[in-house]
C-alpha positions as CSV (number, residue, x, y, z in Angstrom):
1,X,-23.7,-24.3,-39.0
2,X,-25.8,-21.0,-40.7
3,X,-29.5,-22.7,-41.6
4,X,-28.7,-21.4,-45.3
5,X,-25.6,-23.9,-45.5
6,X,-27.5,-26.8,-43.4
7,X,-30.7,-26.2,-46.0
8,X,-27.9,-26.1,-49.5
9,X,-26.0,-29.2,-47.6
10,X,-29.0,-31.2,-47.4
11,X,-30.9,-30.1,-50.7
12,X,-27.5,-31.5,-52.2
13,X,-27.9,-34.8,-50.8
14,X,-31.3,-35.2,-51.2
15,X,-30.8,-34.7,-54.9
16,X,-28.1,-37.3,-54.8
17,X,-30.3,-39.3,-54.0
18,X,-32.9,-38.9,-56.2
19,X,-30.4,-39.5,-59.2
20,X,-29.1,-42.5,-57.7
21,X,-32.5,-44.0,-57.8
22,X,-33.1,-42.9,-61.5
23,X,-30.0,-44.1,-62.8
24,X,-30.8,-47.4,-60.7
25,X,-34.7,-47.4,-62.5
26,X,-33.4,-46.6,-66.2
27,X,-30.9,-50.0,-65.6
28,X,-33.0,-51.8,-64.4
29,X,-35.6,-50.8,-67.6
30,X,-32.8,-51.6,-70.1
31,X,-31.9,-54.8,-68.6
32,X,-35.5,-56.0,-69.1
33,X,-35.7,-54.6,-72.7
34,X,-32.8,-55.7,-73.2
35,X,-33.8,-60.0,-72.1
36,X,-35.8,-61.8,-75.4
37,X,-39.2,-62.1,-74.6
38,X,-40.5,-65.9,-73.5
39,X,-43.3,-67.0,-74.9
40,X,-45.5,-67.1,-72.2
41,X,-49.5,-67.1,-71.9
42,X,-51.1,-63.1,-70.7
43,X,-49.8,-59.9,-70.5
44,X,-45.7,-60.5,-69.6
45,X,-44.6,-57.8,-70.2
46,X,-47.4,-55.9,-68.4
47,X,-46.4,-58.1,-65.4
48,X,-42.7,-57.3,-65.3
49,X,-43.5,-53.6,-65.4
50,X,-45.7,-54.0,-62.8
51,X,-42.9,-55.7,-60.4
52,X,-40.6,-52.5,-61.7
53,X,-42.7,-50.5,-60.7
54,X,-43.2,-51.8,-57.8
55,X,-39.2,-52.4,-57.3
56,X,-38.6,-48.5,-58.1
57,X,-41.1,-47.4,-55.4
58,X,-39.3,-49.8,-52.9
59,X,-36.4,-48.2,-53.8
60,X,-37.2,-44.5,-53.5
61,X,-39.3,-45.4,-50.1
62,X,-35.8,-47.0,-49.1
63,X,-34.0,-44.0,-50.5
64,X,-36.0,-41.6,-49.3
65,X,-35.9,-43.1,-45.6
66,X,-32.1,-43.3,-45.8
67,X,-31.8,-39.4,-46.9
68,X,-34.6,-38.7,-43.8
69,X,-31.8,-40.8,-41.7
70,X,-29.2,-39.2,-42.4
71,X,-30.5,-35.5,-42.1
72,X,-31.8,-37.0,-38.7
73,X,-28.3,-38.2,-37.7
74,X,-26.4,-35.1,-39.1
75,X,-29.3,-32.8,-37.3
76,X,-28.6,-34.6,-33.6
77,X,-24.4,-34.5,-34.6
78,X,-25.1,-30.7,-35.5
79,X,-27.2,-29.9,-31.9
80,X,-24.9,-32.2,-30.0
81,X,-21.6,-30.1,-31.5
82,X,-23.4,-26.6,-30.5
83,X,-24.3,-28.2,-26.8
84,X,-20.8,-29.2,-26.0
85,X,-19.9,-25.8,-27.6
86,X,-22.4,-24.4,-25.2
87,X,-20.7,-26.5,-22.3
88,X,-17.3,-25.3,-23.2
89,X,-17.9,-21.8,-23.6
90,X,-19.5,-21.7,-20.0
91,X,-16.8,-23.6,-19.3
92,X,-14.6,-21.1,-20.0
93,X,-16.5,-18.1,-18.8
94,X,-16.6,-20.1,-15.3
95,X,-13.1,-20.9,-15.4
96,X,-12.1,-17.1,-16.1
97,X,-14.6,-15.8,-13.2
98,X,-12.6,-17.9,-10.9
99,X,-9.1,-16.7,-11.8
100,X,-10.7,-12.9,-12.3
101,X,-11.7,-13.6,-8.6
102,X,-8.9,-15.1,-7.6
103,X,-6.4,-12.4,-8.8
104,X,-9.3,-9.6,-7.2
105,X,-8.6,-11.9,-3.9
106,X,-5.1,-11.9,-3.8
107,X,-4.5,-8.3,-5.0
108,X,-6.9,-7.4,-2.2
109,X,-4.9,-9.8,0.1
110,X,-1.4,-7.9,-0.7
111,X,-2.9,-4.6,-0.5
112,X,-4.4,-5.3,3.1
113,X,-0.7,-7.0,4.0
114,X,1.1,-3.3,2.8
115,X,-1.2,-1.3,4.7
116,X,-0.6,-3.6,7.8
117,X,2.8,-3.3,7.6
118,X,2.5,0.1,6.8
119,X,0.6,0.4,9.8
120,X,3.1,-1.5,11.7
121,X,6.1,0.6,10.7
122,X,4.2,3.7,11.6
123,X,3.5,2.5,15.0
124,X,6.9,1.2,15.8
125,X,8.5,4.5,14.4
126,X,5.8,6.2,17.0
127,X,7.0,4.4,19.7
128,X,10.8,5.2,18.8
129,X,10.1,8.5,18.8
130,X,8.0,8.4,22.0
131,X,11.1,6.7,23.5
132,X,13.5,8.7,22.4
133,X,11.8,12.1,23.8
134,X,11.2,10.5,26.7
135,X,15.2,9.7,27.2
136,X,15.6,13.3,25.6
137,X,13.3,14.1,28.2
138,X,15.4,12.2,31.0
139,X,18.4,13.8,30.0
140,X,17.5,17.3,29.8
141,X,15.5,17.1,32.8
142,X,18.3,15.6,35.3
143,X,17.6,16.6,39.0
144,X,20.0,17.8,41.7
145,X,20.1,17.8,45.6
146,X,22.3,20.4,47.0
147,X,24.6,18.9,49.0
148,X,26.6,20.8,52.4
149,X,29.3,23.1,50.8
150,X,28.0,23.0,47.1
151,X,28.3,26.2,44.8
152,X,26.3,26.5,41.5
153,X,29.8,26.9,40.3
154,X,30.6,23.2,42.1
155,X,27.6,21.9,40.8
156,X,28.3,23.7,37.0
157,X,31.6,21.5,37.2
158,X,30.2,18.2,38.3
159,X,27.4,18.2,35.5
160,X,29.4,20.4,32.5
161,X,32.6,20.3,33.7
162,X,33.0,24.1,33.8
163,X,32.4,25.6,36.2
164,X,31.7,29.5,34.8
165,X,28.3,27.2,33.2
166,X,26.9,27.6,36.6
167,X,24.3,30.9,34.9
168,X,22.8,27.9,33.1
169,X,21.7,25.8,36.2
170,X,21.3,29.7,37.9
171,X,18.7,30.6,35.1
172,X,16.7,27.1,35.4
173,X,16.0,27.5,38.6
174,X,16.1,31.0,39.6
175,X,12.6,31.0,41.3
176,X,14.3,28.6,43.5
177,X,17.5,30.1,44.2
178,X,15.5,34.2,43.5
179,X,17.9,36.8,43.0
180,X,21.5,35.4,44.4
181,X,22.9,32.9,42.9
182,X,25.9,32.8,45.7
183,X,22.8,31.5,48.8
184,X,21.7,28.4,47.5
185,X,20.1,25.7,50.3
186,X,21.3,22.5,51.6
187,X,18.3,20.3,50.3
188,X,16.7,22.5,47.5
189,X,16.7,20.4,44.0
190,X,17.4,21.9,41.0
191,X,17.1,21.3,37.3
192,X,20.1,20.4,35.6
193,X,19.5,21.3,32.0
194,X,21.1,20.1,29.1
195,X,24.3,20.9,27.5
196,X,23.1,22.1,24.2
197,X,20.9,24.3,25.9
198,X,21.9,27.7,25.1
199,X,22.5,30.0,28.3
200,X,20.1,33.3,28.0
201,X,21.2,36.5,26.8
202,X,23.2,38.6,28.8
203,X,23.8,41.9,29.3
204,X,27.2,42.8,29.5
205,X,29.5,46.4,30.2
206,X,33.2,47.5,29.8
207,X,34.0,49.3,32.8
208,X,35.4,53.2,32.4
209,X,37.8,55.1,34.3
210,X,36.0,56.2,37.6
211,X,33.4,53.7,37.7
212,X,32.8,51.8,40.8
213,X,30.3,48.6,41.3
214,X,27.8,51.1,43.4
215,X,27.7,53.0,40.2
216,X,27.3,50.6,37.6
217,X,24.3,49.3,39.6
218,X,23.0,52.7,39.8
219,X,23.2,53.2,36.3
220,X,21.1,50.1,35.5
221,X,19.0,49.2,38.2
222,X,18.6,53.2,39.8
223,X,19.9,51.5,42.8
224,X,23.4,51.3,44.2
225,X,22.5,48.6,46.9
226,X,22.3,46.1,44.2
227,X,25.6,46.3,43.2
228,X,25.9,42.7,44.8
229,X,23.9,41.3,42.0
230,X,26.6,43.0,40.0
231,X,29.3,41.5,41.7
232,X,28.1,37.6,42.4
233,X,27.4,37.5,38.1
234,X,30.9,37.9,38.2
235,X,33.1,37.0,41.4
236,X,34.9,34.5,39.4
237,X,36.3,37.9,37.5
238,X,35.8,40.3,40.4
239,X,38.3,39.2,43.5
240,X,37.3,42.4,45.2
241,X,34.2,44.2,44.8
242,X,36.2,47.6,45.7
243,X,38.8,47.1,43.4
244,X,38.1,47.0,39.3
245,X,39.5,47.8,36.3
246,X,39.0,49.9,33.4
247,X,38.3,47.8,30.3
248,X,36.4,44.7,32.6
249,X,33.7,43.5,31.2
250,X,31.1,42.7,33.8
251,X,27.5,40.8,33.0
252,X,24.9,43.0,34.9
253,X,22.2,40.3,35.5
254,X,18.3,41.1,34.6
């Protein structure tokens, strides 16, 4: 309660007060005007307005303790009301620090549960990958023993099943086999690439009318002796290297 309501609250009762003890004085002055006068030996009259008097001050002393009472009471009521107000509004103000810190808690809770399953996911799809390049790996990098009797055409048709993929195998392992691919080793192991991989570019010519293999190799390696590189990049087209035919079209190895 604002001090200017407490002060107009209690200057109303106190003047309550007071008029109750006036009215209670003026009846009690008319009551004993009012009584015939006994004879009586002295001053009476002088006596019973004495005993008023003293009556009247009883009464404000008893009034004036009851108003000091009651602003007494209603002044503890009034303090008591703002200290459980007090109490409630920390009350309060603890109680919503709690659930502020509570939600901060669990937000920071979920937060550090999505990064670690975040986390989680990233490493497993790491370790899928890993083991997937590795079986990539294993597959593309599948090894060979040459065998007694094999042919990179053989070994072509045991991996691809075509044999004419044998320049693939040829071309993975050529500082193995070096220039012919026809004298491979009993013993030598090769790389057997995969399937997808693309074979290398290849040169390639048509034969013409008076060619023979001694001068296509002369043409592209300045050489005619290594016509027999000529001639093992393609035997399966080539039956005899003396005999070939306008419009052939030979690969002429690097």
């Amino acid at each position: 309660m604002a001090d200017k309501e407490k002060k107009g609250f209690f200057g109303n009762l106190a003047d309550q007060m007071k008029d109750a003890i006036d009215q209670s004085r003026e009846r009690a002055e008319a009551e004993a005007e009012a009584k015939p006068a006994a004879p009586a030996p002295g001053n009476v009259i002088g006596q019973i307005r004495e005993r008023l008097n003293d009556l009247h001050e009883k009464q404000e002393d008893a009034a004036s303790s009851s108003v000091s009472s009651a602003m007494n009471a209603i002044k503890e009521a009034q303090e008591a009301r703002e200290k459980a107000d007090a109490q409630t509004a920390a009350t309060s103000n603890a109680l919503a620090e709690a659930v502020r810190k509570a939600q901060e808690t669990a937000k920071a809770e979920e937060a550090a549960k999505a990064e670690a399953a975040k986390a989680e996911a990233a490493k497993a799809e790491e370790v899928a990958k890993a083991e997937a390049a590795k079986a990539e790996a294993a597959k593309a990098e599948q090894r060979y023993t040459v065998q007694g009797g094999d042919t990179l055409g053989k070994i072509s048709g045991r991996f691809y099943g075509d044999p004419a993929q044998w320049r693939r195998i040829y071309e993975a392992n050529k500082a193995i086999i070096g220039n012919n691919p026809d004298v491979i080793s009993v013993g030598q192991e090769f790389v057997i690439p995969d399937a997808s991989t693309p074979l290398p570019a290849q040169r390639t010519y048509t034969v013409r009318s008076g060619d023979t293999m001694r001068a296509i190799a002369q043409r592209f390696y300045g050489d005619e002796m290594q016509w027999k590189r000529i001639y093992q990049a393609n035997r399966d087209r080539i039956p005899n290297p003396d005999v070939i035919h306008v419009g052939q079209e030979f690969i002429i190895p690097e």
